[in-house]
Backbone as a chain_set.jsonl record, in Angstrom:
{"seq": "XXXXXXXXXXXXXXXXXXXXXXXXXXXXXXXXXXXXXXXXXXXXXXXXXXXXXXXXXXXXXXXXXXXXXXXXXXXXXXXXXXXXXXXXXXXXXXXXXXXXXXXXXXXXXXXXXXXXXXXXXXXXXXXXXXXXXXXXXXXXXXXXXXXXXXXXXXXXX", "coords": {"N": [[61.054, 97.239, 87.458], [61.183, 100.676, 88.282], [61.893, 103.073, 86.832], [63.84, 104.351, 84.717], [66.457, 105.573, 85.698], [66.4, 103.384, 88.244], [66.858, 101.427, 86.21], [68.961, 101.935, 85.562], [70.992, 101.922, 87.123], [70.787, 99.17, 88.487], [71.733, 98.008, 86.418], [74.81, 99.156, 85.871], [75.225, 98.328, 89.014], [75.273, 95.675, 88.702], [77.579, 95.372, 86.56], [79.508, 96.494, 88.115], [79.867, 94.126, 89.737], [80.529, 92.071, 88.329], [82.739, 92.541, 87.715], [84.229, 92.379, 89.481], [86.941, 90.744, 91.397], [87.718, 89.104, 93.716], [89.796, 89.901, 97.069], [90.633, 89.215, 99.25], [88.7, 87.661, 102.098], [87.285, 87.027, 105.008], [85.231, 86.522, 106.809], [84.333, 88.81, 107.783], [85.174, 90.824, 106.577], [85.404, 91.803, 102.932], [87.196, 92.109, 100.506], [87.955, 93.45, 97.466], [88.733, 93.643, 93.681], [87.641, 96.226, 91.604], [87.796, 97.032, 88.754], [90.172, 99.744, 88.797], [90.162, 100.271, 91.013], [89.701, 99.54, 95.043], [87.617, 97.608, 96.756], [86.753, 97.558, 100.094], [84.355, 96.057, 102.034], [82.931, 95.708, 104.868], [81.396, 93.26, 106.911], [78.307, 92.313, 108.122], [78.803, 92.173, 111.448], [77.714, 90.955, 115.105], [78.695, 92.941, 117.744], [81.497, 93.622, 116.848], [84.965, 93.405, 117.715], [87.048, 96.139, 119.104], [90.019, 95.147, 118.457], [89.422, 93.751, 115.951], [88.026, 95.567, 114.404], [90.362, 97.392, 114.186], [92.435, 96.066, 113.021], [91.245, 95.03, 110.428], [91.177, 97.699, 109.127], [93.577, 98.11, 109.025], [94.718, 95.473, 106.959], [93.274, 96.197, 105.278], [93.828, 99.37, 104.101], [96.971, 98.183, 103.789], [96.516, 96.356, 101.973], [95.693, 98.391, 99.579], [98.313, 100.075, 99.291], [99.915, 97.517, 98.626], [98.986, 96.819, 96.109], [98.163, 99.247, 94.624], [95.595, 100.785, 93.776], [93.71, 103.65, 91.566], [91.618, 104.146, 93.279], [90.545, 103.852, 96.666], [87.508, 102.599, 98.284], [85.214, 102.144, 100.557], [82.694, 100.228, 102.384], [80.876, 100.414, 105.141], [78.247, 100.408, 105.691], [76.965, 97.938, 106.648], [77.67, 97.519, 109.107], [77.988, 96.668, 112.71], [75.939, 98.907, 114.842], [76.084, 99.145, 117.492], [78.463, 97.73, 117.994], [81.774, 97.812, 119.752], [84.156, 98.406, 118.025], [82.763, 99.928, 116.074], [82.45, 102.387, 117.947], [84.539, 102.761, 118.489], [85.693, 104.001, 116.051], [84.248, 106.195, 115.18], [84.356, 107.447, 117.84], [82.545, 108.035, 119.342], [82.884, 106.45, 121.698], [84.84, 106.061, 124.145], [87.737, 104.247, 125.36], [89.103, 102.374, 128.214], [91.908, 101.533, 128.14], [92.575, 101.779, 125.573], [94.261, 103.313, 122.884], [92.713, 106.411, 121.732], [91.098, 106.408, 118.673], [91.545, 108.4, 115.941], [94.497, 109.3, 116.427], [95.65, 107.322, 115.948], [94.841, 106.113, 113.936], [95.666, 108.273, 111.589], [98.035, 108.28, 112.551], [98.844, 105.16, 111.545], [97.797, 104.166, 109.257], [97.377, 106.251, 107.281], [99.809, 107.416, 106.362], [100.355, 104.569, 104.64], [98.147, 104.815, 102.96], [98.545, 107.273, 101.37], [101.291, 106.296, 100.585], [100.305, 104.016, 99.274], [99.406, 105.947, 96.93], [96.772, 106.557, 96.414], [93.952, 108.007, 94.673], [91.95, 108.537, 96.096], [89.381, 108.293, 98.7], [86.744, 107.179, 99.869], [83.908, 106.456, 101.846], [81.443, 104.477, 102.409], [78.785, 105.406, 104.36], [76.242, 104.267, 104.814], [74.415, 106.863, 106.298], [72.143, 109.226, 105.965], [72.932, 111.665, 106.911], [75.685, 111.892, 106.153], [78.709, 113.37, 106.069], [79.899, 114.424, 103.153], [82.65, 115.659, 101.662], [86.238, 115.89, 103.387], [88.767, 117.233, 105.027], [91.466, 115.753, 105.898], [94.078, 115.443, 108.136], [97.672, 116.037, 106.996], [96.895, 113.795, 104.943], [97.611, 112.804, 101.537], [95.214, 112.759, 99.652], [92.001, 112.915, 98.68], [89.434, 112.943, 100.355], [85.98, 111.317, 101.866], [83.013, 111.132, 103.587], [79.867, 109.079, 102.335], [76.98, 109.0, 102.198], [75.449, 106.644, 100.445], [76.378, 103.555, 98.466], [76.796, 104.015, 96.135], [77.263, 106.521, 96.069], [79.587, 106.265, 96.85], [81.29, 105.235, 95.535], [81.543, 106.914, 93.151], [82.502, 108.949, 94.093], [85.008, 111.049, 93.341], [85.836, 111.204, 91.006]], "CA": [[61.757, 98.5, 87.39], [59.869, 101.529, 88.033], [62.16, 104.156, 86.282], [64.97, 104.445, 83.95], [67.479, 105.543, 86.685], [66.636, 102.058, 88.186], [67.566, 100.188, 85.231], [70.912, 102.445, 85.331], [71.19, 101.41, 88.398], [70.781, 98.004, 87.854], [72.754, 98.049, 85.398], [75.962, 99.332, 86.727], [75.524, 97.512, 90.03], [75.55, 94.452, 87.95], [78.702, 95.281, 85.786], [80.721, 96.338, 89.343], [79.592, 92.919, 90.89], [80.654, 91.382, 87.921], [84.186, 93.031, 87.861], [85.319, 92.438, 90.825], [88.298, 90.033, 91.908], [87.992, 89.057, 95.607], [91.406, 89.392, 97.344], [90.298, 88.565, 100.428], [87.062, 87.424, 102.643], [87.77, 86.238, 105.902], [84.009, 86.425, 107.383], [84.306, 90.168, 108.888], [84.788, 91.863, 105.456], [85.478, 91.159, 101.651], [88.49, 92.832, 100.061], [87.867, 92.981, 96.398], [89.028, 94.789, 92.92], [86.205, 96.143, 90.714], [88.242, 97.8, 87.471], [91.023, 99.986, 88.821], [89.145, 100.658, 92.434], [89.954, 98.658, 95.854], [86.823, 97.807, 97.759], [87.05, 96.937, 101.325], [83.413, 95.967, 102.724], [82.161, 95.068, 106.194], [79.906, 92.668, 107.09], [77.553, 92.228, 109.905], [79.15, 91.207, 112.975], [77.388, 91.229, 116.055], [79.846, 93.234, 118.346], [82.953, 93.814, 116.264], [85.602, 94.252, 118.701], [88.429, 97.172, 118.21], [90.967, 94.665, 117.283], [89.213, 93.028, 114.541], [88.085, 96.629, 113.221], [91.774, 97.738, 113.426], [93.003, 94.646, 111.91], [90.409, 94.82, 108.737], [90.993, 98.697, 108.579], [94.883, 98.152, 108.274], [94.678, 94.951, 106.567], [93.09, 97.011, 103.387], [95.315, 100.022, 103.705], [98.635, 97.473, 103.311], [96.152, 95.941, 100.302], [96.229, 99.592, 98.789], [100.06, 99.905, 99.376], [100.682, 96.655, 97.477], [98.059, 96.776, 95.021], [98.13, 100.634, 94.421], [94.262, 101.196, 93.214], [93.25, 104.359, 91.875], [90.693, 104.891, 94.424], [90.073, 103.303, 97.417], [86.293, 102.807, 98.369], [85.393, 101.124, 101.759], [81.399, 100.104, 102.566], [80.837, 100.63, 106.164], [76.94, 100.254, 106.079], [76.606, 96.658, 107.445], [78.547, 97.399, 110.901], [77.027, 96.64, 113.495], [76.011, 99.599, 115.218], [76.623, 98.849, 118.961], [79.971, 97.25, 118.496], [83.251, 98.606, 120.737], [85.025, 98.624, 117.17], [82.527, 101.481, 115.418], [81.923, 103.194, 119.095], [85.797, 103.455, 118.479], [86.06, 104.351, 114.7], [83.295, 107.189, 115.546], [84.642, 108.554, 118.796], [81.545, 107.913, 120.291], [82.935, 105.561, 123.07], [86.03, 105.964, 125.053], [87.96, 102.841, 126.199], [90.498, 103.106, 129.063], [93.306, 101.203, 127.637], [92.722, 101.745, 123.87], [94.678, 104.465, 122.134], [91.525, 106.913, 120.366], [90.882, 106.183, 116.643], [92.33, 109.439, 115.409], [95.755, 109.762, 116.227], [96.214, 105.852, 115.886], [94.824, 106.36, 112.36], [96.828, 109.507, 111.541], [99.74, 107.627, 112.863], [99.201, 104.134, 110.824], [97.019, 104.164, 108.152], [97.364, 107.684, 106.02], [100.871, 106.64, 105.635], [99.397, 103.531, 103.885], [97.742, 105.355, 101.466], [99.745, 107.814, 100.728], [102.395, 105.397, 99.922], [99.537, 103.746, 98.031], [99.253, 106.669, 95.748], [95.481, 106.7, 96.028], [93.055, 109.739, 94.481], [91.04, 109.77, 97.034], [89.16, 106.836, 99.925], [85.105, 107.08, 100.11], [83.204, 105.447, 102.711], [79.735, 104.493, 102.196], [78.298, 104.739, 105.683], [74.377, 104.383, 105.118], [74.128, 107.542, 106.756], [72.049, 110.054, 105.057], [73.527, 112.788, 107.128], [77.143, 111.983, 106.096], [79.52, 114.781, 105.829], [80.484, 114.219, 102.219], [84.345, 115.372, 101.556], [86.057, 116.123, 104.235], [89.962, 117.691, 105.607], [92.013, 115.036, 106.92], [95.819, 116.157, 108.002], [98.62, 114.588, 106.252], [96.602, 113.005, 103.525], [97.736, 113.182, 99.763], [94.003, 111.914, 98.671], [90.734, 113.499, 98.981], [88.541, 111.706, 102.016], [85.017, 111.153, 101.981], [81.812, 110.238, 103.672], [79.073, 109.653, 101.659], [75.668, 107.86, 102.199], [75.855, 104.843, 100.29], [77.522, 102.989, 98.165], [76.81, 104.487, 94.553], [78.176, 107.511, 96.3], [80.914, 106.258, 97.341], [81.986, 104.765, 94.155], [81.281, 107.773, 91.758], [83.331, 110.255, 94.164], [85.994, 111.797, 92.771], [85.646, 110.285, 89.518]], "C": [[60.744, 99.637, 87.31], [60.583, 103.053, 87.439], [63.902, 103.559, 85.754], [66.648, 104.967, 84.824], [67.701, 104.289, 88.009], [67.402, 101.293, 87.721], [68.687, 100.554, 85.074], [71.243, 102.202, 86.146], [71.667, 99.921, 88.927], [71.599, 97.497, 87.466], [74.3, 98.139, 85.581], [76.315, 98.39, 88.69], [76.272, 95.854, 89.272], [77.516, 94.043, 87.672], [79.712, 95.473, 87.206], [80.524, 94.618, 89.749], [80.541, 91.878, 89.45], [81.986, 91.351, 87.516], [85.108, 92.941, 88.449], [86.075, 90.92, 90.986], [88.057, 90.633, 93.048], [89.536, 88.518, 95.588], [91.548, 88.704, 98.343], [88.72, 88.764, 101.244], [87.725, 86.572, 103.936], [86.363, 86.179, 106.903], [83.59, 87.978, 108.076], [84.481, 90.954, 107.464], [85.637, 90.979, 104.339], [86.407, 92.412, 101.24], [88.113, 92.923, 98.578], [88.191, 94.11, 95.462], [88.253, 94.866, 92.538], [87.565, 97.348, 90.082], [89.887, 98.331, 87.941], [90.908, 100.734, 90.314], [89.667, 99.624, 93.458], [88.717, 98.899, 96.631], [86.568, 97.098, 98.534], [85.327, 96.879, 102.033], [83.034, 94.837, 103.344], [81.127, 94.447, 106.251], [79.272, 92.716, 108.195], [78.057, 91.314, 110.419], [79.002, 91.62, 114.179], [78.56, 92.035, 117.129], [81.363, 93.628, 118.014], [84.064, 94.403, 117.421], [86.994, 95.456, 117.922], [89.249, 96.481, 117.808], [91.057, 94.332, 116.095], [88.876, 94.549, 113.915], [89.377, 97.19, 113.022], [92.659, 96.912, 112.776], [92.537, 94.871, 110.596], [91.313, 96.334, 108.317], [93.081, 98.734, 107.991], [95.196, 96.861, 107.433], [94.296, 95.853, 105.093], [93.704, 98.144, 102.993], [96.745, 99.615, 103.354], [98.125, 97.271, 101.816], [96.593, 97.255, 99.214], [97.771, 100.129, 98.311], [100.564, 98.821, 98.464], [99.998, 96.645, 95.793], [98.161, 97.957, 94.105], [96.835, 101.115, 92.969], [94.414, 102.727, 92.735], [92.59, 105.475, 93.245], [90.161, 103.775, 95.487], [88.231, 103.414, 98.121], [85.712, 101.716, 99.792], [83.291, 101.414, 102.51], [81.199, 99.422, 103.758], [79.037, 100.335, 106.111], [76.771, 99.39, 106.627], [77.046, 97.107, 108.869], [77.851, 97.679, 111.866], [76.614, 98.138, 114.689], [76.193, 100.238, 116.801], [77.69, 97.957, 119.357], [81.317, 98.324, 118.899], [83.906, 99.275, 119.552], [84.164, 100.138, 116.344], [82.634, 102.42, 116.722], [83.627, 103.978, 118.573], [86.334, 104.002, 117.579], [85.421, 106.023, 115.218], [83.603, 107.944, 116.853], [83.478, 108.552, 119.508], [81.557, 107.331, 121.328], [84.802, 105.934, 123.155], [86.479, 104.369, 125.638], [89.327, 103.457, 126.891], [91.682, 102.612, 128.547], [93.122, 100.972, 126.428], [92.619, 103.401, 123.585], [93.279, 104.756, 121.246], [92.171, 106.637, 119.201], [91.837, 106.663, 115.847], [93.116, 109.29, 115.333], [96.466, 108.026, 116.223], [96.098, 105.939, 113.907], [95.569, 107.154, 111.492], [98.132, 108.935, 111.129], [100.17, 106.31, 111.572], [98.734, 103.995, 109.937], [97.287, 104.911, 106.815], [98.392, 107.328, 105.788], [100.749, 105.728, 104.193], [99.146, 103.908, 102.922], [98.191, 106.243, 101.281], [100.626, 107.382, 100.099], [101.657, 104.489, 98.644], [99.138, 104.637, 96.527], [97.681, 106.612, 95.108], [94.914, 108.212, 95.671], [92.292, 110.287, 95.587], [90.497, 107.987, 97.904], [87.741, 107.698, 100.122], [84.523, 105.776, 101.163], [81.785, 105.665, 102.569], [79.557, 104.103, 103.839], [76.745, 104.662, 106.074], [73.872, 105.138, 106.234], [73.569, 108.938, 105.966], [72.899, 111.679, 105.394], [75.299, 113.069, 106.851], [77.579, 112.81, 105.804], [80.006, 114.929, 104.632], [82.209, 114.531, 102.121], [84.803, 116.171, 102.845], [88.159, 116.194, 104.566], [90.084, 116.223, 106.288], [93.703, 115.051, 106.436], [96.693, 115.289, 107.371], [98.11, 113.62, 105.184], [96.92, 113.694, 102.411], [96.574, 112.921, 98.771], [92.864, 112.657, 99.001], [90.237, 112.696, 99.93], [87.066, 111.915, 101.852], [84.063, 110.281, 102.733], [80.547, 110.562, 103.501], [77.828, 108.277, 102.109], [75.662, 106.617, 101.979], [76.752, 104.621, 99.331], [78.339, 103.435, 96.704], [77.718, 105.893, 94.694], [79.533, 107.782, 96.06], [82.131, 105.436, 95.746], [81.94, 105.454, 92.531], [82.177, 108.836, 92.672], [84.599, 110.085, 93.97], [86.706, 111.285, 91.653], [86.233, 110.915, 88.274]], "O": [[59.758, 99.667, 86.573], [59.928, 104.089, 87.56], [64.721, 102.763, 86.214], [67.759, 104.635, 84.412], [68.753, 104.175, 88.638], [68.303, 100.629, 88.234], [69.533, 99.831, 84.548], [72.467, 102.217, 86.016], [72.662, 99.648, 89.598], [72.249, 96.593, 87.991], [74.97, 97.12, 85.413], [77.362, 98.049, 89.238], [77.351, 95.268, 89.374], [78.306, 93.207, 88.112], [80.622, 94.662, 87.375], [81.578, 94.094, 90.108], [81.205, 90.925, 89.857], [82.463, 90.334, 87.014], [86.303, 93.195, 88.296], [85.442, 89.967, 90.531], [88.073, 91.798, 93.444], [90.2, 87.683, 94.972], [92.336, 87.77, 98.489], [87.884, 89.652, 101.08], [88.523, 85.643, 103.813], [86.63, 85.64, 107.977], [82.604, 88.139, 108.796], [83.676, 91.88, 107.359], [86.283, 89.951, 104.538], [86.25, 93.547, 101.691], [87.752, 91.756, 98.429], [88.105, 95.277, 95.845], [87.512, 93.894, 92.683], [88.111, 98.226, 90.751], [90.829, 97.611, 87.611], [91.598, 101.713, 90.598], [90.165, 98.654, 92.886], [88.517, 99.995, 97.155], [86.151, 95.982, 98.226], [85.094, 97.915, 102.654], [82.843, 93.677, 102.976], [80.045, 94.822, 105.798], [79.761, 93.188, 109.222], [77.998, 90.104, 110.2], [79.771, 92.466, 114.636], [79.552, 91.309, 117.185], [82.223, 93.887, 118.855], [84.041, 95.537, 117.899], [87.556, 95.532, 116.829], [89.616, 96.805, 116.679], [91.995, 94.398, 115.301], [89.475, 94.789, 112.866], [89.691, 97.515, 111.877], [93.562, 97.269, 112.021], [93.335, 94.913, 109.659], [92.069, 96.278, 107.347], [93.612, 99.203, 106.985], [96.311, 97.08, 106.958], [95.018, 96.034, 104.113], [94.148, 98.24, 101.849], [97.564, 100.352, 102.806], [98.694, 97.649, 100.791], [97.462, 97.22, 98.344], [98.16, 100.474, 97.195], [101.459, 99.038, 97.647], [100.528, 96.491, 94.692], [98.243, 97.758, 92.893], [97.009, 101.533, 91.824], [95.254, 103.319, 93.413], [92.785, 106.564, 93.785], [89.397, 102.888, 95.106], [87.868, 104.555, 98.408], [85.949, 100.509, 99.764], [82.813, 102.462, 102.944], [81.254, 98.193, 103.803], [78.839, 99.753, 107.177], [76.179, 99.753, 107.644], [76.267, 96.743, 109.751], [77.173, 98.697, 112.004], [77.485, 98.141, 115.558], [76.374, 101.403, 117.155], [77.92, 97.502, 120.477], [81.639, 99.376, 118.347], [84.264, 100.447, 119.673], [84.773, 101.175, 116.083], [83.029, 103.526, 116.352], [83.881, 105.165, 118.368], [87.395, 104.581, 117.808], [86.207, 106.898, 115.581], [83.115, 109.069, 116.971], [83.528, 109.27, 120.507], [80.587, 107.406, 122.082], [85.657, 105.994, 122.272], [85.737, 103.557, 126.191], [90.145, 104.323, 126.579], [92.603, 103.429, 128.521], [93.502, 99.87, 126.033], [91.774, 104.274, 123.782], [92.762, 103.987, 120.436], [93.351, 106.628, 118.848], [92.691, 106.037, 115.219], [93.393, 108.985, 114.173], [97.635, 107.741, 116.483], [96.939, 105.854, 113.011], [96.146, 106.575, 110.571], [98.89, 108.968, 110.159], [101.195, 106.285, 110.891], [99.554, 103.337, 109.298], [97.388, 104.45, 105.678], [98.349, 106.668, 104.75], [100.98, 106.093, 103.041], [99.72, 103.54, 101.898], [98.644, 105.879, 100.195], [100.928, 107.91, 99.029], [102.107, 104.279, 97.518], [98.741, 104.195, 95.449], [97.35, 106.614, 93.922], [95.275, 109.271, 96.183], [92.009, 111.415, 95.99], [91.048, 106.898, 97.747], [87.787, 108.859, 100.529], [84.725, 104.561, 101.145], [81.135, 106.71, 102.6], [79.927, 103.095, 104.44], [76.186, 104.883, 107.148], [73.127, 104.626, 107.07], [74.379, 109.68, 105.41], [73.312, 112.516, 104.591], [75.975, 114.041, 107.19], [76.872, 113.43, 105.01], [80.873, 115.798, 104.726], [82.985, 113.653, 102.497], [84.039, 116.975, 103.378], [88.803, 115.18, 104.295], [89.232, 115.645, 106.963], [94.326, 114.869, 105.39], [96.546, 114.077, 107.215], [98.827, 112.779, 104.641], [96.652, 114.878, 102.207], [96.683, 112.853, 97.547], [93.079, 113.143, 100.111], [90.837, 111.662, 100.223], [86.904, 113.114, 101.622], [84.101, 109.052, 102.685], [79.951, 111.54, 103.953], [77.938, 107.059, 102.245], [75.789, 105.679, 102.766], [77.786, 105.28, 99.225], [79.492, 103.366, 96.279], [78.548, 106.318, 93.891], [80.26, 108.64, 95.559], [83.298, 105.324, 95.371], [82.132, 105.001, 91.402], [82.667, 109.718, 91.966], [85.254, 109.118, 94.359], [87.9, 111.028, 91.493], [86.144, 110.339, 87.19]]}, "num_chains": 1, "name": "protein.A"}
């Protein structure tokens, strides 16, 4: 340890890891509770196609809906970064016969949590430039994207 915000570090990583109740793990991401929190994180998978990322991403918005967390928290850093499924989260790729991200998300998701009665939904996207909080229409929850993960699990605390 080379400083005391380490060992707090440390420290609290620990106690989340050691908190958590997995709900689900199906090899593409891990569903799990840590206290009164729902956290949905991605793993590395070469290629992720758009179905499987819109599968996971509404798979843990229903979790929120039945579960009804606090705060939803969802750790996007692993994903692979040249799969169809982020090109399509990110708007960075066009596909001809797949409805954009946005107004699919809009449409099926925010519902979701809304009905979940969440505070707020943080994404850790191991991006230092992330936009931290951030307008999104029709939500009842704050929205965030924040760097990593400590971020994403201390906003709106």
């Amino acid at each position: 340890m080379n400083s005391q915000a380490d060992t707090d570090y440390l420290s609290k990583f620990i106690k989340i890891m050691n908190a958590q109740k997995t709900i689900e793990d199906n090899g593409q991401y891990t569903i799990s509770q840590s206290g009164s929190d729902l956290v949905f994180t991605w793993k590395y998978v070469a290629g992720l196609s758009i179905k499987d990322m819109a599968s996971g991403i509404k798979s843990f918005a229903t979790h929120c809906k039945s579960l009804k967390p606090h705060r939803a928290v969802i750790d996007a850093r692993q994903l692979d970064p040249k799969s169809p499924g982020l090109g399509w989260v990110s708007g960075q790729q066009k596909f001809e016969e797949q409805e954009e991200y946005k107004p699919w998300w809009l449409r099926e998701i925010i519902p979701l949590y809304n009905e979940a009665g969440i505070s707020s939904l943080a994404v850790a996207t191991g991006n230092p430039q992330a936009p931290g909080e951030t307008e999104t229409p029709g939500a009842k929850f704050k929205m965030g994207y924040l760097n990593s993960l400590d971020d994403a699990m201390n906003f709106n605390q």
